[in-house]
Backbone bond lengths (Angstrom), bond angles and torsions (degrees), N, CA, C in turn:
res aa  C-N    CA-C-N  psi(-1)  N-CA   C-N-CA  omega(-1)  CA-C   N-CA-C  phi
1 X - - - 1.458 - - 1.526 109.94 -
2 X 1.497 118.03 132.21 1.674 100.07 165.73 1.298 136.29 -82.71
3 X 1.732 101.28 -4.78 1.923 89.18 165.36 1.237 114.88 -66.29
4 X 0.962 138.34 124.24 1.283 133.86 149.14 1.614 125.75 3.50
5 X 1.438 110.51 -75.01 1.430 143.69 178.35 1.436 115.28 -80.01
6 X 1.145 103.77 2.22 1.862 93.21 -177.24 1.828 103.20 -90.27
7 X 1.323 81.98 152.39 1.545 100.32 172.54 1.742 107.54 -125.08
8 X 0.831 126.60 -7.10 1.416 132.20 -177.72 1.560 117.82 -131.64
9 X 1.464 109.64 116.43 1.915 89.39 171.20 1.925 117.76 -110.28
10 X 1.451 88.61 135.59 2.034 88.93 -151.57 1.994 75.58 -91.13
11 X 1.468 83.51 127.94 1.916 80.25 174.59 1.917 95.29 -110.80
12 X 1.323 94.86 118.78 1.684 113.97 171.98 1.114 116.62 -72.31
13 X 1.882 127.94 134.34 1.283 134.70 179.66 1.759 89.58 -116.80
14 X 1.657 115.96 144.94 0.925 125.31 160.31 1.636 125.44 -54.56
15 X 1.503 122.80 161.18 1.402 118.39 138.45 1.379 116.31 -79.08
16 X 1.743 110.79 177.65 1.562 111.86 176.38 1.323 96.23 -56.27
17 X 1.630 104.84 140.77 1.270 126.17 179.70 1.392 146.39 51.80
18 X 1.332 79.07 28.33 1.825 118.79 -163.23 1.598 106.13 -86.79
19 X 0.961 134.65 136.95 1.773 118.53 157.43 1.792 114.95 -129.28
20 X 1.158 120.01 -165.72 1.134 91.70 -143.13 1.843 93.75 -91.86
21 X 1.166 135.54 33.90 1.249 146.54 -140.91 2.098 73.73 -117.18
22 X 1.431 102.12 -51.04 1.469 100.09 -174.28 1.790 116.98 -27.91
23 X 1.058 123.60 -47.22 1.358 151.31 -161.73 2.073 94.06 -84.81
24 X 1.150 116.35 7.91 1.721 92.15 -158.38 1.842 98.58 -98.96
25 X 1.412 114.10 0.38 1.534 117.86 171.04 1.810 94.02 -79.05
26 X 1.136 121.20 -65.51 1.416 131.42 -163.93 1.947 85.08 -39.29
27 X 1.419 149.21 -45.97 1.265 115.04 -153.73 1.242 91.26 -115.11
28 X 1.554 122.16 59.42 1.738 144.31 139.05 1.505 84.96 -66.88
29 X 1.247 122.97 -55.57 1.477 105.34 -137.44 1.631 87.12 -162.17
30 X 1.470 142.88 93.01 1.281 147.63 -177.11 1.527 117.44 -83.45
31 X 0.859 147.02 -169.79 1.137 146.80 -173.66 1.751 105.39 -101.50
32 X 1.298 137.00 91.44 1.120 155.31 142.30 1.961 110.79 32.67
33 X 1.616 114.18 66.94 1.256 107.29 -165.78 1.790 95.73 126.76
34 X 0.664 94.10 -56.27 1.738 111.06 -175.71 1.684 100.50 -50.13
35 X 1.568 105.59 137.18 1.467 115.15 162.64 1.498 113.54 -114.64
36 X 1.003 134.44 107.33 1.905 117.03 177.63 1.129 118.32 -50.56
37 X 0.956 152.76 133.51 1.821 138.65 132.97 1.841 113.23 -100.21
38 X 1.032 88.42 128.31 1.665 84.55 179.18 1.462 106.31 -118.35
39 X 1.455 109.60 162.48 1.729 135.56 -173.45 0.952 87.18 -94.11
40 X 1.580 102.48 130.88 1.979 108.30 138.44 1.323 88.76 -93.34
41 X 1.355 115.70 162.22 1.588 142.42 157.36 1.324 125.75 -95.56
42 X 1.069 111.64 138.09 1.895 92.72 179.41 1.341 127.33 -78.10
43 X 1.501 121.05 137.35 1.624 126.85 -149.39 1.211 112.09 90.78
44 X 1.355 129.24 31.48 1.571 126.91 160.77 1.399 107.44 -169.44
45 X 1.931 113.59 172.75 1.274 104.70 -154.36 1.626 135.62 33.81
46 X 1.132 103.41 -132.61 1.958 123.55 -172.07 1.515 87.45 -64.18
47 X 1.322 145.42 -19.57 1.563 148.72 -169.62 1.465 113.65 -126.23
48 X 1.261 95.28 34.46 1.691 86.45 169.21 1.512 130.86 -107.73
49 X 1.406 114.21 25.40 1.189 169.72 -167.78 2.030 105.13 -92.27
50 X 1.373 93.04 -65.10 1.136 113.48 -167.33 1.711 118.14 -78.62
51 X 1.120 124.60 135.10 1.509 117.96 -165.25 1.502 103.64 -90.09
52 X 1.701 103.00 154.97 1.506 107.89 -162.45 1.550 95.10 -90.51
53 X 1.500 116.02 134.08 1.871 104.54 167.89 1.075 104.12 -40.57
54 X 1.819 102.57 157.35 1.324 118.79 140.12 1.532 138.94 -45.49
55 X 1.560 115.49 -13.28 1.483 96.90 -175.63 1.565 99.70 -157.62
56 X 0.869 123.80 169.23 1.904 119.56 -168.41 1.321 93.32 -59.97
57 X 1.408 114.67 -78.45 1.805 119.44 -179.25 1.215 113.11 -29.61
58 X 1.448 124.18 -55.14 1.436 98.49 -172.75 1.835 109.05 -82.85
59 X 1.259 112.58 -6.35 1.623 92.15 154.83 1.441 140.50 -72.12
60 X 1.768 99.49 -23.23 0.988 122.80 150.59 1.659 136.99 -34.45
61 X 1.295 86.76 -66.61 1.812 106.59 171.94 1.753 100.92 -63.50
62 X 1.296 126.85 -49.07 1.096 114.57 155.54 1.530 146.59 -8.50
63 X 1.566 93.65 -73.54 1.409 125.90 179.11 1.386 110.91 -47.94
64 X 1.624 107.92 -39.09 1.514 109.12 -157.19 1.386 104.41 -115.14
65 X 1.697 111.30 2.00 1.592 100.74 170.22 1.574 107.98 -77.48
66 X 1.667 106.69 -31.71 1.462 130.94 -172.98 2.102 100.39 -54.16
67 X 1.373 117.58 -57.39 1.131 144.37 -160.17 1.716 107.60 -71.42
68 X 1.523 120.22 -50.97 1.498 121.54 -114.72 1.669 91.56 -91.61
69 X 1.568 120.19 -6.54 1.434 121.76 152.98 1.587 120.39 -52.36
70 X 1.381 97.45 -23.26 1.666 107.10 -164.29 1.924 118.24 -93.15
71 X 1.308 87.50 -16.84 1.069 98.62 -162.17 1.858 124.31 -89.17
72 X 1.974 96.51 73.97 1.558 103.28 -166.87 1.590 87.04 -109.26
73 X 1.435 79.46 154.79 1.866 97.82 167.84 1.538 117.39 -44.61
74 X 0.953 127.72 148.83 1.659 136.76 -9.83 1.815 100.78 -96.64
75 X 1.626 115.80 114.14 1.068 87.88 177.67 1.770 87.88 -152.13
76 X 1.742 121.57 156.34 1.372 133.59 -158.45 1.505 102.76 -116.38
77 X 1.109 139.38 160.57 0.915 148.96 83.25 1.591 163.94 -43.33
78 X 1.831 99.43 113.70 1.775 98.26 178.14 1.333 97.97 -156.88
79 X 1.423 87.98 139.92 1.700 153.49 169.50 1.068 112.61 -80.18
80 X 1.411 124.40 116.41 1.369 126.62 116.00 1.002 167.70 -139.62
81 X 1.877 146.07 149.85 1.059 154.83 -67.93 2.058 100.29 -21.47
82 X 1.578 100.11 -96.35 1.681 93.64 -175.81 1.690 109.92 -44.52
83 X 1.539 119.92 -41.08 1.326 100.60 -171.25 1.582 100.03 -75.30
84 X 1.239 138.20 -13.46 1.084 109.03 175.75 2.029 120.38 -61.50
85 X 1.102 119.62 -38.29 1.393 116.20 150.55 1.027 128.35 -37.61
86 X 1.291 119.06 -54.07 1.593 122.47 176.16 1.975 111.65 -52.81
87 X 1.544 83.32 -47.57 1.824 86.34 178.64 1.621 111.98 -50.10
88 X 1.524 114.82 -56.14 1.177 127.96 162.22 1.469 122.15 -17.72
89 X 1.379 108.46 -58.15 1.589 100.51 -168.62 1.265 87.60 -86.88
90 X 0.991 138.57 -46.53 1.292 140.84 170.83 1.576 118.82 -6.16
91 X 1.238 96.54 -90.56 1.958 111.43 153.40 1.631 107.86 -18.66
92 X 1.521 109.32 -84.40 1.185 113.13 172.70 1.433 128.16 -7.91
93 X 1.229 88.49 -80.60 1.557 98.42 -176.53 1.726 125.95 -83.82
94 X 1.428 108.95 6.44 1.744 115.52 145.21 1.424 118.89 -62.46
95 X 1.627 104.34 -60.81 1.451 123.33 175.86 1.714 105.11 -32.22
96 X 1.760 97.36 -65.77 1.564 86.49 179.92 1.010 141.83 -76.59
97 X 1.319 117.15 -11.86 1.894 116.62 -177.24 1.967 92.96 -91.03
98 X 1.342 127.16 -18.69 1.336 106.32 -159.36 1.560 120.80 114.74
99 X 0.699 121.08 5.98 1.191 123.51 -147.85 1.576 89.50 -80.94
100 X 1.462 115.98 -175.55 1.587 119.45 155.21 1.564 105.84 -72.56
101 X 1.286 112.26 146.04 1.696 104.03 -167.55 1.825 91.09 -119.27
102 X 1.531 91.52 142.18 1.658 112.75 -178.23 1.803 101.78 -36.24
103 X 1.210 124.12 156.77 1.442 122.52 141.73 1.467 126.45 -42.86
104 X 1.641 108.52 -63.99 1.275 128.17 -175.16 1.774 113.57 -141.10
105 X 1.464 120.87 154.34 0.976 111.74 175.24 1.566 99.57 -116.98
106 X 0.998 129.56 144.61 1.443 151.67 174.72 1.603 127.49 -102.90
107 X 1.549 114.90 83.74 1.360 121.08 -178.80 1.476 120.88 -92.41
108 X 1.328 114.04 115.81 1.448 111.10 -179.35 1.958 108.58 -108.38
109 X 1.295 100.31 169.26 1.602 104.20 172.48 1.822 131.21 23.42
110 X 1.197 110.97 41.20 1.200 116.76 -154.80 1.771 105.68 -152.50
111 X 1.830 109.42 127.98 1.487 106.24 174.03 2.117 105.87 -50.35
112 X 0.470 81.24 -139.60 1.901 99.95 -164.98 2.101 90.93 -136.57
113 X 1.165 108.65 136.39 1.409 128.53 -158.74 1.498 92.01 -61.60
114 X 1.238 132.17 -39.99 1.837 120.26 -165.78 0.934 113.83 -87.04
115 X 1.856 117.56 -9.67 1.548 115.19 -171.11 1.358 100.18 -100.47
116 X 1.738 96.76 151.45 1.553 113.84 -178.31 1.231 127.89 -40.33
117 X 1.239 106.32 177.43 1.821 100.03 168.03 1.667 96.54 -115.83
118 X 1.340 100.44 132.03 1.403 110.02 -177.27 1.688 113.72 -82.28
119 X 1.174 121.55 -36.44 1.384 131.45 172.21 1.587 111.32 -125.67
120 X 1.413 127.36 149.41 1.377 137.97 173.48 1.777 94.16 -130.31
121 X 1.712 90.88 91.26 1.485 95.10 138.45 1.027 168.58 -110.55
122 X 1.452 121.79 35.39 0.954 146.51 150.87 1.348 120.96 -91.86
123 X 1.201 139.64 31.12 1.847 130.77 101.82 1.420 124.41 -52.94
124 X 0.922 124.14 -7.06 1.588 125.81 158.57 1.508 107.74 -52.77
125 X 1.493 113.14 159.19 1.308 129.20 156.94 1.890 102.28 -81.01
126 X 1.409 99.18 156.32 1.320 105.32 163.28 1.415 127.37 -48.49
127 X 1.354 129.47 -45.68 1.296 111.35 170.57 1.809 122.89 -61.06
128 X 1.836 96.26 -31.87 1.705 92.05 169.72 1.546 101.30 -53.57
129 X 0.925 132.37 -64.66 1.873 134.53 -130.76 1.700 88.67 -73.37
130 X 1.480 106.56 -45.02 1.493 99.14 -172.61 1.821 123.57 -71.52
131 X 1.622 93.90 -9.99 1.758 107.99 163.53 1.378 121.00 -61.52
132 X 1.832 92.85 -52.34 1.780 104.40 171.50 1.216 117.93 -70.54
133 X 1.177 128.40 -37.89 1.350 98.30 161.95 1.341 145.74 -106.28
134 X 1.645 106.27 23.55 1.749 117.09 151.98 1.804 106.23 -69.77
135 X 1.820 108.19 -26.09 1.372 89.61 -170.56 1.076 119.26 -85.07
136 X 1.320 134.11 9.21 1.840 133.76 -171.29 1.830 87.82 -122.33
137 X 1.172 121.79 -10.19 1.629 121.37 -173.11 1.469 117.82 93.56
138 X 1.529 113.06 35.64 1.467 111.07 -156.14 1.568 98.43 -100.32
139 X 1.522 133.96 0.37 0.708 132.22 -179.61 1.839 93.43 -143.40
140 X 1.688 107.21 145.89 1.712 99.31 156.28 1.098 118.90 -102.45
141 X 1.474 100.03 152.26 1.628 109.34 -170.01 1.450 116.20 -62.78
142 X 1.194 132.14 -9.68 1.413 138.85 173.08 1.191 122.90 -74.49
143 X 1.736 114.16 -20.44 1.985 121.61 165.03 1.748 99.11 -50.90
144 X 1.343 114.05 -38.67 1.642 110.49 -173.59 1.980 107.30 -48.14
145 X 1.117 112.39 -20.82 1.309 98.78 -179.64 1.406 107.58 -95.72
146 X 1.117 136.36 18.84 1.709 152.12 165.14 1.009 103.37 -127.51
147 X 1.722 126.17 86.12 1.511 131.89 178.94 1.754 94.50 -62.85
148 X 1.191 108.46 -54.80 1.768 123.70 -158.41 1.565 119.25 -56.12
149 X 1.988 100.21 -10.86 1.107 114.87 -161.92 1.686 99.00 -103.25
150 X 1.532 106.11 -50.70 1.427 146.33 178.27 1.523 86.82 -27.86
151 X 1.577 102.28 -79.89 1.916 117.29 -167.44 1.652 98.94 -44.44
152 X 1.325 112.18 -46.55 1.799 94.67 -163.60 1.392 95.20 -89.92
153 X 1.254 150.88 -31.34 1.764 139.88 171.34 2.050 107.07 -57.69
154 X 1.529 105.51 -22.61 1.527 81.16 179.03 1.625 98.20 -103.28
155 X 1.405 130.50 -7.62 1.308 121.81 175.17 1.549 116.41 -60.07
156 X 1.812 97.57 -35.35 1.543 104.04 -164.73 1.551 96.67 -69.43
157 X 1.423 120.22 -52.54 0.975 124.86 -160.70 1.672 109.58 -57.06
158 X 1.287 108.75 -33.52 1.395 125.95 176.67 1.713 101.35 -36.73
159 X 1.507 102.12 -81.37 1.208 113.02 -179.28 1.762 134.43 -52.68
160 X 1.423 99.03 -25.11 1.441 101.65 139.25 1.442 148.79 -24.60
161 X 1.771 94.93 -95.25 1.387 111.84 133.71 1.437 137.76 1.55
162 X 1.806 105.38 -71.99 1.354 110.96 151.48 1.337 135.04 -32.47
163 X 1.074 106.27 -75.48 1.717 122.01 179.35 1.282 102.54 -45.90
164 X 1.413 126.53 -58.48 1.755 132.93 -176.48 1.577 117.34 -47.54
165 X 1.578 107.40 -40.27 1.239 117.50 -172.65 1.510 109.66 -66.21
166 X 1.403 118.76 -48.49 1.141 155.52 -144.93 1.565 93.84 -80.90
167 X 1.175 121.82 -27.63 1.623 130.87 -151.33 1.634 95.93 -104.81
168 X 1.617 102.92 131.44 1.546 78.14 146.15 2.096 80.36 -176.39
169 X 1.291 93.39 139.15 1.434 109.81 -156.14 1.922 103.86 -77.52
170 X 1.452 93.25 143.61 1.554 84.46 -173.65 1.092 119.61 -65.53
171 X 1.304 141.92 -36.65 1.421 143.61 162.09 1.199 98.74 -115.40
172 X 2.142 92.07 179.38 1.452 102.05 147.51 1.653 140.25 -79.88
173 X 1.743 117.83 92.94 1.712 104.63 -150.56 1.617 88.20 -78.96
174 X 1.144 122.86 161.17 1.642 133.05 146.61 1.414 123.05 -40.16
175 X 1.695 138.01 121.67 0.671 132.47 -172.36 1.898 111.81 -84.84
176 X 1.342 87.64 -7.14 1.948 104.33 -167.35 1.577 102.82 35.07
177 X 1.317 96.38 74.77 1.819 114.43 166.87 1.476 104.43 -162.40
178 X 1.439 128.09 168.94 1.271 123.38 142.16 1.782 104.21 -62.03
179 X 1.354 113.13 147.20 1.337 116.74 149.67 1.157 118.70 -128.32
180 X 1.318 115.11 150.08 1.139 133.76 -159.93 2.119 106.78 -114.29
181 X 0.770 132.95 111.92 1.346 140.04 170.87 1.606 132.96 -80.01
182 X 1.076 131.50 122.82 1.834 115.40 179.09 1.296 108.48 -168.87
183 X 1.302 111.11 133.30 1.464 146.12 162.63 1.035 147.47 -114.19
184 X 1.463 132.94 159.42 1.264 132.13 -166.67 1.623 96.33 -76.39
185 X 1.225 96.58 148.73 2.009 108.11 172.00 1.150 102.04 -71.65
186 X 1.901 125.29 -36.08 1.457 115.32 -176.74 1.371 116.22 -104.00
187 X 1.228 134.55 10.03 1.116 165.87 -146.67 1.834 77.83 -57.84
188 X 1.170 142.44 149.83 1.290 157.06 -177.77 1.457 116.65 -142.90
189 X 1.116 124.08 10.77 1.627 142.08 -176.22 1.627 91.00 -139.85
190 X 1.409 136.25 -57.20 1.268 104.20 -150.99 1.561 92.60 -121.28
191 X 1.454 142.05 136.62 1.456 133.68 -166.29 1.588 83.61 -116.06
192 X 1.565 99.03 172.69 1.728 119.45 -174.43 1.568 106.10 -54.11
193 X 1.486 93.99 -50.80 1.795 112.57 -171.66 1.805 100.88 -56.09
194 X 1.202 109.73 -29.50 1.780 105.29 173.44 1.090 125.18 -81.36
195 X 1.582 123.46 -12.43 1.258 139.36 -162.76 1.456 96.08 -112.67
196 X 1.428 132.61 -21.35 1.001 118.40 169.37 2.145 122.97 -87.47
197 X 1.425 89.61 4.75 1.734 91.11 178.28 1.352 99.80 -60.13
198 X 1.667 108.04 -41.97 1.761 113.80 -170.17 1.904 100.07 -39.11
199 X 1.180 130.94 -29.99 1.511 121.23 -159.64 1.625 95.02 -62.51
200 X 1.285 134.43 -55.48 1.682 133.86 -176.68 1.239 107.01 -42.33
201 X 1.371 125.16 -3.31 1.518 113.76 -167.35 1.631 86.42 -122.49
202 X 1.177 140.22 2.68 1.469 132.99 172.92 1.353 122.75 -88.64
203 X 1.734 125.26 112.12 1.391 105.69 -163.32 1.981 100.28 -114.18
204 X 1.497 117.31 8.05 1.238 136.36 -172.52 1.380 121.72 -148.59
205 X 1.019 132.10 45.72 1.331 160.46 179.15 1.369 105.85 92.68
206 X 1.529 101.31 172.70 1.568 123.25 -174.79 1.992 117.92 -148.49
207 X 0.914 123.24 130.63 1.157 135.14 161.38 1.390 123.42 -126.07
208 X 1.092 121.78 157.35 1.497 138.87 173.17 1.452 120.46 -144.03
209 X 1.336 128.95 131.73 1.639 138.05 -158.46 1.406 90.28 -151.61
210 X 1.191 115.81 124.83 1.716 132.80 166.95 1.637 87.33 -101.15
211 X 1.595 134.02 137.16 1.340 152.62 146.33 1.345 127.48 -105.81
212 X 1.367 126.92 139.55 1.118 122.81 -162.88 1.763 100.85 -55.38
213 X 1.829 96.01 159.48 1.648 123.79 165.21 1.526 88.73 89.81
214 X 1.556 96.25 -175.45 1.756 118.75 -168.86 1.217 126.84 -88.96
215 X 1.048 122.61 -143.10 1.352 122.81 177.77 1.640 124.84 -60.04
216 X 1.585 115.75 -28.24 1.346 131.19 147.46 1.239 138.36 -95.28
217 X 1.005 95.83 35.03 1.454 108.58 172.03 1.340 141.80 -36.51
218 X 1.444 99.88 -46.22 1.580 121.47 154.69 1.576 141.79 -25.67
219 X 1.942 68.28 -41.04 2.000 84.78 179.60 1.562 111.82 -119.37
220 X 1.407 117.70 -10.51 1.444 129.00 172.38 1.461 116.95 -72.84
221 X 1.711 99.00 -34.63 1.645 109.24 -178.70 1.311 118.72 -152.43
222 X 1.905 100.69 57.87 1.316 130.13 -179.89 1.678 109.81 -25.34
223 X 1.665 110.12 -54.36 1.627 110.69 -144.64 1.795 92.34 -87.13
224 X 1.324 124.52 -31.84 1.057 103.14 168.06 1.539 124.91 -70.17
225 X 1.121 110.93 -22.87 2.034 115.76 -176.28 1.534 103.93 -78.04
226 X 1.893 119.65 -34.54 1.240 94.47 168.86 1.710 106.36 -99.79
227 X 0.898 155.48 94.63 1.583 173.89 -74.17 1.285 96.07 89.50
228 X 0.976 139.35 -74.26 1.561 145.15 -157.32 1.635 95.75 -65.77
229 X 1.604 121.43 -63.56 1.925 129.06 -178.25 1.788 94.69 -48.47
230 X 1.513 132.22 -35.86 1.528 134.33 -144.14 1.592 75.15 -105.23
231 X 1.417 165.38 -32.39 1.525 156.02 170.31 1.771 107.43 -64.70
232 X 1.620 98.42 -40.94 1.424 86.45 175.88 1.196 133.09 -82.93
233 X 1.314 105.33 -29.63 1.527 97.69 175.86 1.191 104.28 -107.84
234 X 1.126 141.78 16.34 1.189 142.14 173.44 1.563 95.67 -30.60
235 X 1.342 112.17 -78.63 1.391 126.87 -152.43 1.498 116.88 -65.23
236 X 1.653 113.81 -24.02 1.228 124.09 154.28 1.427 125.08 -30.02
237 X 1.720 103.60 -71.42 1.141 130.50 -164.24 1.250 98.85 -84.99
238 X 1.125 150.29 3.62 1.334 172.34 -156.30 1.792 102.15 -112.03
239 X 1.117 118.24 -71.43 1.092 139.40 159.91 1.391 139.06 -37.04
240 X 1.552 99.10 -26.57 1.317 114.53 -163.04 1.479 117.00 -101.45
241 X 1.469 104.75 155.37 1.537 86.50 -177.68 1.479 127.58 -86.90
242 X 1.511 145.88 176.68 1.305 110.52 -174.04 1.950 90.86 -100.50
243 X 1.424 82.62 163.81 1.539 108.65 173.94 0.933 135.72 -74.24
């Protein structure tokens, strides 16, 4: 690890249209023990070059051919909303090849992988999608003065979207981790009752924490969401030996 002091490395999954730049306030000030590592995805940032798979899984399989050198003890996973899926298969498919398996997995803003999709929005035109998501705060109103920027942040996100919609896991498999669950209290896309499907997928403990604000919560009301990431793993990284 290169902090010095870390005992834990929290590896970050984007939201739709997220890259891993999303995460670069959180290492002002990390959770006490905690190292970040964040994902780019392909089709954004240093990879936007690179074409996004066809289907969550195989971005998935992606993710972790890119990763699975990296992946020594003690280290977590979190997601959020689309990356929380990604984390998902993610888990999954450590569990099954063998791999060293995460401490904990960390699901934010996001149904639980087997449950439906309640809305598909992306049949919208671009001006719809970019309505929906000025109205939950998924975009700021200040991209409007970067048309050139605007078109490629709602395309990416588009294709996001896609893949998410498109996905939906045949059961609930075991993630063989504790997981950990959390959402916005005002969250207007994802309610408690959706956040609690994630429990069928817990085969080693389970928690759930609603935190103040909406669907971005994360980044609207940084110091409480990392307070809340620095309680959970506290004890992890606590635990752990250093690297």
């Amino acid at each position: 690890m290169t902090a010095p002091d870390a005992r834990l490395r929290l590896i970050c999954l984007p939201q739709a249209g997220g890259s891993a730049a999303s995460f670069a306030p959180w290492r002002l000030a990390p959770p006490p023990g905690v190292e970040l590592a964040t994902v780019e995805l392909p089709g954004r940032g240093v990879r936007s070059a690179e074409p996004l798979p066809d289907t969550l899984e195989e971005l998935a399989d992606a993710v972790l051919d890119g990763m699975a050198g990296e992946l020594r003890a003690p280290y977590a996973f979190f997601g959020h909303s689309f990356g929380a899926l990604i984390g998902y298969e993610l888990a999954v498919r450590v569990r099954r090849s063998g791999l060293t398996p995460p401490a904990a997995l960390l699901v934010s803003a996001s149904r639980a992988p087997h449950a439906r999709v309640l809305r598909r929005v992306t049949d919208r035109d671009d001006e719809g999608l970019l309505s929906w998501l000025e109205g939950f705060g998924g975009f700021p109103p200040e991209l409007h003065r970067y048309p050139a920027y605007l078109r490629y942040a709602v395309r990416t996100v588009r294709r996001d979207l896609a893949l998410a919609e498109a996905y939906t896991a045949a059961g609930p498999a075991p993630v063989g981790c504790p997981l950990h669950v959390f959402g916005g209290a005002d969250d207007p896309l994802v309610s408690r009752q959706r956040l609690e499907g994630w429990r069928e997928c817990a085969d080693d403990g389970f928690t759930l924490r609603l935190l103040p604000g909406g669907h971005d919560y994360l980044f609207t009301h940084a110091g409480p969401t990392l307070d809340a990431l620095g309680r959970t793993l506290g004890r992890l990284a606590r635990s752990a030996p250093l690297s």
